[in-house]
MIDO-16969 format. One record per residue: residue number from 1; x, y, z of N, C-alpha, C in turn. Coordinates in steps of 0.05 Angstrom, whole numbers. Layout:
N
R, NUM, X, Y, Z, X, Y, Z, X, Y, Z;
...
END
This chain:
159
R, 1, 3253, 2552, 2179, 3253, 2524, 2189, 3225, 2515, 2195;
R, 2, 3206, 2526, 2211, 3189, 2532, 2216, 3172, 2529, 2191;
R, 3, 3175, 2534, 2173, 3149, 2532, 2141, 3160, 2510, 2134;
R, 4, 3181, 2499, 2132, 3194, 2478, 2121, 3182, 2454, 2135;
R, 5, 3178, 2451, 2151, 3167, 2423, 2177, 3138, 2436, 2177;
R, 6, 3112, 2451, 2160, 3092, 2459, 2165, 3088, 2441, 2137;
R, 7, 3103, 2451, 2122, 3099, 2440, 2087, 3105, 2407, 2088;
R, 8, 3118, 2403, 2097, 3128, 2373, 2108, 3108, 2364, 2116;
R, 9, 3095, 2375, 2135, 3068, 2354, 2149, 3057, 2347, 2127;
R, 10, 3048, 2378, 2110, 3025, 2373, 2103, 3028, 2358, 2070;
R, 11, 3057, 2350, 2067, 3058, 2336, 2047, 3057, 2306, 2061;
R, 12, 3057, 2297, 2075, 3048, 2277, 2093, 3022, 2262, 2092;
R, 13, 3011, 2290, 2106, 2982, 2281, 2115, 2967, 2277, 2080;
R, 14, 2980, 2293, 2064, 2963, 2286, 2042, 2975, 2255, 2026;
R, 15, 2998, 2252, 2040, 2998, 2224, 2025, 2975, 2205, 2040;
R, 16, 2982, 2199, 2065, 2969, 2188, 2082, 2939, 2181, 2083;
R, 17, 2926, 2209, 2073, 2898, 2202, 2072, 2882, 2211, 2044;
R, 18, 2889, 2196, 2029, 2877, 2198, 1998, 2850, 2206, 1998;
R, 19, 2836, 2220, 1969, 2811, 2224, 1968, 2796, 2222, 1940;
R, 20, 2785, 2209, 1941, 2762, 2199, 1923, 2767, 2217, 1893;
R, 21, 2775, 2203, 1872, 2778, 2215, 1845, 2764, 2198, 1835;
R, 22, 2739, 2214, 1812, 2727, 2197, 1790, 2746, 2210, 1761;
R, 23, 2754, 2189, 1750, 2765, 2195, 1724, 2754, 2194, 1710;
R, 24, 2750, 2206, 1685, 2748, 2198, 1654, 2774, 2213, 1647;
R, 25, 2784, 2189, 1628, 2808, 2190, 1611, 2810, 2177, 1587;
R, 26, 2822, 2180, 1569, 2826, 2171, 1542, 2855, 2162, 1543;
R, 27, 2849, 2138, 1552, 2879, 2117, 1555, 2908, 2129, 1535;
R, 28, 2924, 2115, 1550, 2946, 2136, 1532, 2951, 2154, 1526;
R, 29, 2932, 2173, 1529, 2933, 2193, 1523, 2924, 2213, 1553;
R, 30, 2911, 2221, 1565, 2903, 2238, 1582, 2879, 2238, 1592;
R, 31, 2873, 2248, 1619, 2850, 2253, 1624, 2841, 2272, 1627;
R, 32, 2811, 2271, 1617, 2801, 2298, 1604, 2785, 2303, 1632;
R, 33, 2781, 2287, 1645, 2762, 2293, 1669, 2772, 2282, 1690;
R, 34, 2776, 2302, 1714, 2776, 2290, 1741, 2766, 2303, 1764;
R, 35, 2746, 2288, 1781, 2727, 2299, 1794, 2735, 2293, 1827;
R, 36, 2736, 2309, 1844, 2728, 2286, 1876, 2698, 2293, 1881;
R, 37, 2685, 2279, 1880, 2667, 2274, 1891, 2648, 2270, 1909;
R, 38, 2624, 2280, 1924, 2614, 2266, 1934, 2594, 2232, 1945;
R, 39, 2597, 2222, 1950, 2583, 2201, 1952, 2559, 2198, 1940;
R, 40, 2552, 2180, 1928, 2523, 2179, 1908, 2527, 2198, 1892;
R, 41, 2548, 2213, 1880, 2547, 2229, 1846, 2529, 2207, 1823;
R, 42, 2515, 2216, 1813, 2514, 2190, 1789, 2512, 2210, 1764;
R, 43, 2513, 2193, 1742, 2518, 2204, 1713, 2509, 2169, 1694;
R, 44, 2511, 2187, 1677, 2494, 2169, 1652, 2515, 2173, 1627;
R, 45, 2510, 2145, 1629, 2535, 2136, 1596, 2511, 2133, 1578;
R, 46, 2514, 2143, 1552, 2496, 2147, 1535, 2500, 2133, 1506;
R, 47, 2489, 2117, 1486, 2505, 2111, 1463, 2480, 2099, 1448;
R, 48, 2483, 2099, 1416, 2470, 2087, 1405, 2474, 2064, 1388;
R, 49, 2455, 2047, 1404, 2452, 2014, 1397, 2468, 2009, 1361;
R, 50, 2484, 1991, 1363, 2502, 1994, 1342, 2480, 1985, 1321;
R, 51, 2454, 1966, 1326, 2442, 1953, 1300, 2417, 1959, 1309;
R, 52, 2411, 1954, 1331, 2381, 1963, 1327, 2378, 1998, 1319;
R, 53, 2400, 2013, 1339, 2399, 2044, 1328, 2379, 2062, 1343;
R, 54, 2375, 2052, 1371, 2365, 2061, 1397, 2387, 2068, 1408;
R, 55, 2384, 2092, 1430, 2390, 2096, 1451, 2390, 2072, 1469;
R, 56, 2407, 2078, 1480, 2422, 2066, 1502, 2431, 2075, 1530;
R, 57, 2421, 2081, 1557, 2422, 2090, 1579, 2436, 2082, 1596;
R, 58, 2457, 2080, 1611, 2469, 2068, 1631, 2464, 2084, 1658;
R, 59, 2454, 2081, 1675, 2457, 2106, 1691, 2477, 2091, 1725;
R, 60, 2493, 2107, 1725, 2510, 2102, 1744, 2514, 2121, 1762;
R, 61, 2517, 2106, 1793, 2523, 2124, 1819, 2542, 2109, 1835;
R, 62, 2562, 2132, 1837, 2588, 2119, 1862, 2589, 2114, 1883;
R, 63, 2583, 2094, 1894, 2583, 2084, 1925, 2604, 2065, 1932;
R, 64, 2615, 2080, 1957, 2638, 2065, 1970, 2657, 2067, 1953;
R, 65, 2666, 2079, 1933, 2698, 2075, 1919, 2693, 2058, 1897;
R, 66, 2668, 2056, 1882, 2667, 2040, 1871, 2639, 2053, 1847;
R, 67, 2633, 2041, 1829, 2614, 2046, 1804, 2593, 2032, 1807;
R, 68, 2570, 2039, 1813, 2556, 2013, 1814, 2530, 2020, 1790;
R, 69, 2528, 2004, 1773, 2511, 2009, 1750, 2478, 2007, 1772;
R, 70, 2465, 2026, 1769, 2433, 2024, 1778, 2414, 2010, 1748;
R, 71, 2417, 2024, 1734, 2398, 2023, 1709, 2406, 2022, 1686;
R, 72, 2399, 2009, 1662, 2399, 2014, 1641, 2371, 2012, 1630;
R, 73, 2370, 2030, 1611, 2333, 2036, 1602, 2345, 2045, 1563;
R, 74, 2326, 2031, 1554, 2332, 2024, 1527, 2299, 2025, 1513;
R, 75, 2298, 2019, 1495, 2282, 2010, 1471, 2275, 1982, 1460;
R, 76, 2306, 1971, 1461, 2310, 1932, 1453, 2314, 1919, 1466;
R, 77, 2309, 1905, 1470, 2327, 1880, 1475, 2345, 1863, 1460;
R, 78, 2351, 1875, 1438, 2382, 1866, 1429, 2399, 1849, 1433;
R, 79, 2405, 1842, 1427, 2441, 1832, 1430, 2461, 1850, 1429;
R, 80, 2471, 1849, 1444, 2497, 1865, 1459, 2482, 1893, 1482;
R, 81, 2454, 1889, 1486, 2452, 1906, 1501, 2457, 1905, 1529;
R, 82, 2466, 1915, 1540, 2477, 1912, 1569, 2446, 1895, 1586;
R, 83, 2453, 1877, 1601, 2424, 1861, 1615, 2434, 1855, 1644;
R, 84, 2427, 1864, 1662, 2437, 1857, 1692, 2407, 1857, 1710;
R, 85, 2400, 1846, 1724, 2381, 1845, 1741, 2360, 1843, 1727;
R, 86, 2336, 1855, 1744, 2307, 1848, 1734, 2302, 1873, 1717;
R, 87, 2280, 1869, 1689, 2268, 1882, 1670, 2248, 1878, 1675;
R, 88, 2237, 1910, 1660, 2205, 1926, 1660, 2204, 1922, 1632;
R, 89, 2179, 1922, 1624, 2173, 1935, 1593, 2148, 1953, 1602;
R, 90, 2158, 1976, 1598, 2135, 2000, 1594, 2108, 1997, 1570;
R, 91, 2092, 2007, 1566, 2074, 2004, 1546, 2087, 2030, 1526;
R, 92, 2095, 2049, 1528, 2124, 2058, 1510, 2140, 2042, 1504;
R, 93, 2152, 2025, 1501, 2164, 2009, 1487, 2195, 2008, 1509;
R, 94, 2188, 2030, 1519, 2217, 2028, 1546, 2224, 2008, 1557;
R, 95, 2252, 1993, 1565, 2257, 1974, 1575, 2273, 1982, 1602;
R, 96, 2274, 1983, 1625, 2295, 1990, 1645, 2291, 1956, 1663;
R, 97, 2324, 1961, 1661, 2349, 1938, 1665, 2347, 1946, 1696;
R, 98, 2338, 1938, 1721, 2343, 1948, 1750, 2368, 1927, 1759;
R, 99, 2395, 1946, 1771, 2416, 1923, 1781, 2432, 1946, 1795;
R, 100, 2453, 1932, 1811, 2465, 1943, 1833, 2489, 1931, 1833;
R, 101, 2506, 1922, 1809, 2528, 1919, 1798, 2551, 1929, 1796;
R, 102, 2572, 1928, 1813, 2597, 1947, 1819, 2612, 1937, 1803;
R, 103, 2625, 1957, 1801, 2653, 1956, 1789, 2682, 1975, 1800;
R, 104, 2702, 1969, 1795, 2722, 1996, 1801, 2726, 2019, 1785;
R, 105, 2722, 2004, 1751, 2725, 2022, 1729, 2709, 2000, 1704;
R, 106, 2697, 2020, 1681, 2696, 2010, 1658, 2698, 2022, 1629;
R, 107, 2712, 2011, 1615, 2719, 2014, 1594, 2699, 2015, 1568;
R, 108, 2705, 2043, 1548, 2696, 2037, 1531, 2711, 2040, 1500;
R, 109, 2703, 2034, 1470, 2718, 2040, 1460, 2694, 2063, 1442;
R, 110, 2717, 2080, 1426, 2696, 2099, 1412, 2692, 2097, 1384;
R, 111, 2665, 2098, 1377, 2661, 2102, 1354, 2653, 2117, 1343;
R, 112, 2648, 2129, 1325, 2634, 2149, 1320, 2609, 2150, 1315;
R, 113, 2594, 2129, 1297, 2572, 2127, 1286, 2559, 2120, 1316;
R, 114, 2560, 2116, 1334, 2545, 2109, 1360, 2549, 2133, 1380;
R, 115, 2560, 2156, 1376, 2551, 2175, 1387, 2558, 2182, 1420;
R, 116, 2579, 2167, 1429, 2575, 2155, 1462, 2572, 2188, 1477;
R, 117, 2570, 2192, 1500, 2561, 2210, 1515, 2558, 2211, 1549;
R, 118, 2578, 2221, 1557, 2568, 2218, 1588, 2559, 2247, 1596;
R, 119, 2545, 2245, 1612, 2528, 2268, 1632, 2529, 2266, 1663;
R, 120, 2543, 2289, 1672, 2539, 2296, 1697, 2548, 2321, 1705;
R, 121, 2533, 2326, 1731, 2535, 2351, 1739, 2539, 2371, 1720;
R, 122, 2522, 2373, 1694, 2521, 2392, 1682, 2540, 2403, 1666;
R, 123, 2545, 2375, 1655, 2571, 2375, 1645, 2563, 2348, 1629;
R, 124, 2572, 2358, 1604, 2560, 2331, 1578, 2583, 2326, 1557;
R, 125, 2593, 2307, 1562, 2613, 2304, 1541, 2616, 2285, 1518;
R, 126, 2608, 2292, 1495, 2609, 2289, 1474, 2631, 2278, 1460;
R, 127, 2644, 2244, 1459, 2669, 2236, 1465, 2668, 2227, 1423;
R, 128, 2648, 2231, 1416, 2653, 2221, 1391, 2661, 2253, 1379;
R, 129, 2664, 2281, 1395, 2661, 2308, 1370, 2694, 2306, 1370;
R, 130, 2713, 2299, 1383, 2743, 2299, 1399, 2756, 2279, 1397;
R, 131, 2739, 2255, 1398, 2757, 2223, 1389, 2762, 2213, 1366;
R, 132, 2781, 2200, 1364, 2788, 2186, 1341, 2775, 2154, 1344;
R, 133, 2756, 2143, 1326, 2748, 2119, 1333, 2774, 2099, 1340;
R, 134, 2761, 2080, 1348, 2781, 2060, 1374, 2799, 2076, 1388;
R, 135, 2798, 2094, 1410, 2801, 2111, 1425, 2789, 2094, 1452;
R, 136, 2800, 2093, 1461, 2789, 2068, 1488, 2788, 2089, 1517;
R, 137, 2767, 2097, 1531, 2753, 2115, 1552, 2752, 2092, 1572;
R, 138, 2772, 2104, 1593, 2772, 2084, 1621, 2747, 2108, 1642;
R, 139, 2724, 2106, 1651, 2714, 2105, 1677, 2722, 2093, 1702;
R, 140, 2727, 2107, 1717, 2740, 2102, 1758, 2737, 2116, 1771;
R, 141, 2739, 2099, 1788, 2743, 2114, 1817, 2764, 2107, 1837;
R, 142, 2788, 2123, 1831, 2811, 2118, 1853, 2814, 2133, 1874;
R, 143, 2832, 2122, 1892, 2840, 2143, 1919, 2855, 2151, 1905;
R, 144, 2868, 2174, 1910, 2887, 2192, 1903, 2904, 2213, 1931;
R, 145, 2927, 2220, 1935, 2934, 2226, 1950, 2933, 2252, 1939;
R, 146, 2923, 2273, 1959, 2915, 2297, 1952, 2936, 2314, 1931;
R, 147, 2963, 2314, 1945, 2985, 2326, 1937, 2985, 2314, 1896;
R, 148, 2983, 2286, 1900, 2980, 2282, 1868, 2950, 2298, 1846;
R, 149, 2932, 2284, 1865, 2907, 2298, 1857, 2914, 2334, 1845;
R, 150, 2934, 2349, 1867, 2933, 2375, 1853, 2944, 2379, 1830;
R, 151, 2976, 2369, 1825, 2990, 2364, 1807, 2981, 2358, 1785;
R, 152, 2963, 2339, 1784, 2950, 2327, 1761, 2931, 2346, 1752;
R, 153, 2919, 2367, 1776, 2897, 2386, 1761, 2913, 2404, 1743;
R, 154, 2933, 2417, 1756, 2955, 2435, 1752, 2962, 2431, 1719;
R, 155, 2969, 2401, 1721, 2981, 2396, 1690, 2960, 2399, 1677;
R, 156, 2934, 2391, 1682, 2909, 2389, 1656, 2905, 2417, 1654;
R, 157, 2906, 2441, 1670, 2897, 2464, 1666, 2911, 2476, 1654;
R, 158, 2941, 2470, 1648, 2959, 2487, 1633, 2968, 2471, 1605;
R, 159, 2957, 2449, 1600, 2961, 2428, 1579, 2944, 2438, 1565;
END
């Protein structure tokens, strides 16, 4: 009786007080990554410029429950290159995008000939060697209630 009302709490307390999940997932289908985190993790979305055919930098850190783009640093200035806040031009030809732009989550779709790529913690994932183009990759950051958080590890580790 006694383990029964111990397990109880603590299926409780883990609803009660959720904790910080960064996802990457491949919509419809699964997620290939799920992290809790500390505060300020950042990682870098990586891809090549569909026409000019530069690299492309995003570099992102999680503050407060949230995505907040710091940088993008490039080669062009393009069209369709991501542009938020104030720009540098290096005498390298480097361009970095400075901004502090949140989000909850963002989406991308995959292609192959652009190579996309995120990096963190030592950990690099290579979404064009595994995707099928138009394959749509959600980035977030949810609360999660611990008890789900395990479940969900549970299933990816035995999937």
């Amino acid at each position: 009786m006694k383990t029964k009302i111990i397990f109880l709490f603590f299926i409780m307390l883990s609803l009660l007080f959720p904790i910080p999940v960064f996802y990457v997932e491949i919509l419809n289908k699964y997620p290939i990554y799920m992290y809790t985190f500390p505060e300020g993790l950042k990682f870098n979305f990586t891809y090549i410029h569909s026409v000019e055919k530069v690299p492309v930098t995003m570099v992102y850190e999680v503050r407060g429950g949230e995505l907040m783009l710091k940088e993008v640093i490039t080669t062009t200035q393009a069209a369709g290159t991501p542009f938020y806040g104030n720009s540098f031009l290096f005498s390298n030809g480097v361009v970095i995008y400075y901004s502090n732009q949140t989000t909850k989550e963002f989406r991308v779709i995959i292609t192959k000939f652009t190579f996309q790529t995120v990096v963190f913690d030592n950990l690099e994932i290579k979404f064009w060697l595994f995707c099928e183009d138009g394959d749509r990759i959600r980035f977030s950051v949810e609360d999660k209630p611990v008890i789900l958080y395990l479940v969900d590890s549970l299933r990816k580790l035995y999937s």
